[in-house]
C-alpha positions in Angstrom: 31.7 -9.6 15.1 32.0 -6.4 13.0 35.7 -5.5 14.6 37.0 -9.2 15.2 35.9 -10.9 11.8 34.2 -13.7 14.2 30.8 -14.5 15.5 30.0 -14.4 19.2 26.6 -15.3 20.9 25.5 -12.5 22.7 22.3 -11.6 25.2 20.8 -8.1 24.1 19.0 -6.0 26.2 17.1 -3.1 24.2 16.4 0.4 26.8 14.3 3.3 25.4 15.6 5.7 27.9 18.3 6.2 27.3 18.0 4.5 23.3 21.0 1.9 23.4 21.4 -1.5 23.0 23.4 -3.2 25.7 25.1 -6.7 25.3 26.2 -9.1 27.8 28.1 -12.4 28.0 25.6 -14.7 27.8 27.3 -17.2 30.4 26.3 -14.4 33.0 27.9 -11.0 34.5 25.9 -8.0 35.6 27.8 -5.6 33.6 27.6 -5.0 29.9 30.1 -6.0 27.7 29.6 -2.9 25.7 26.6 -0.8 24.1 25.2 1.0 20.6 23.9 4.3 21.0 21.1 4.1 18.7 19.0 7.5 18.9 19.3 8.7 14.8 20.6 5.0 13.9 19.6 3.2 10.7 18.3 -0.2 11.1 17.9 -2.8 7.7 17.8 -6.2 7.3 21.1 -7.7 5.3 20.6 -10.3 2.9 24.6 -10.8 2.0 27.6 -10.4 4.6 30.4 -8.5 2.5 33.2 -10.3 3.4 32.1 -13.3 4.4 31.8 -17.6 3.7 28.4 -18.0 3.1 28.6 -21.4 5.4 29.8 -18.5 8.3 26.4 -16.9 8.2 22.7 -17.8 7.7 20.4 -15.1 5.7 19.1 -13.7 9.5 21.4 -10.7 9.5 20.2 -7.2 10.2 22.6 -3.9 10.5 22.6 -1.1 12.8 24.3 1.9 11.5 24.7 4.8 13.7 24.5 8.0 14.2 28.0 8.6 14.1 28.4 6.1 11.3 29.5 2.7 13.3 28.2 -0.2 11.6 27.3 -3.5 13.5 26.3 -6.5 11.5 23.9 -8.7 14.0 22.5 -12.3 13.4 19.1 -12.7 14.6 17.9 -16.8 15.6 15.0 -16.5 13.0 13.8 -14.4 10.5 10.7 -13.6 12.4 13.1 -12.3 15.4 15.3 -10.6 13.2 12.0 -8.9 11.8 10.9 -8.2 15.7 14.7 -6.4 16.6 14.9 -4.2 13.3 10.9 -2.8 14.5 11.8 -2.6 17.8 15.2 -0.8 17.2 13.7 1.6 14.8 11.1 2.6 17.7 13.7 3.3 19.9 15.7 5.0 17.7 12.9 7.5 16.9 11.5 8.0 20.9 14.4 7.4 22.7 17.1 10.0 24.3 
């Protein structure tokens, strides 16, 4: 949603080696719709969407900046799975290749 200004449900799967974060189309399909490199990314949780209609968004947001300073704004289902993917992320981010 960061490029297209819309939100799209998404399946994540999180590899250590190498660090990325691959997402797929959840209605199925082998290959990855695309991927975040996230060795040296920053990972924080988001309490306000700039540019967005607070009815667009519910307060489960987290951002992944990365190393070479792309910014994806994700939406976690709860605030106790957006708390899981930020720890998760920032492991990889530090062990991964």
């Amino acid at each position: 949603g960061h490029r297209r200004k819309n939100w799209k449900v998404r399946k994540f799967v999180l590899r250590e080696d190498p660090a990325y974060l691959h997402y797929y189309d959840p209605a199925g399909g082998e290959e990855p719709l695309g991927a975040i490199h996230l060795r040296g990314c920053v990972v924080t949780a988001v309490e306000d969407m700039p540019d967005s209609k607070k009815y667009d968004v519910d307060n489960i947001l987290f951002e992944i900046i990365t190393a070479n300073e792309i910014h994806y704004y994700l939406q976690a289902a709860s605030s106790a799975e957006r708390t899981e993917w930020i720890k998760a992320i920032q492991a990889v981010a530090r062990t991964g290749r």
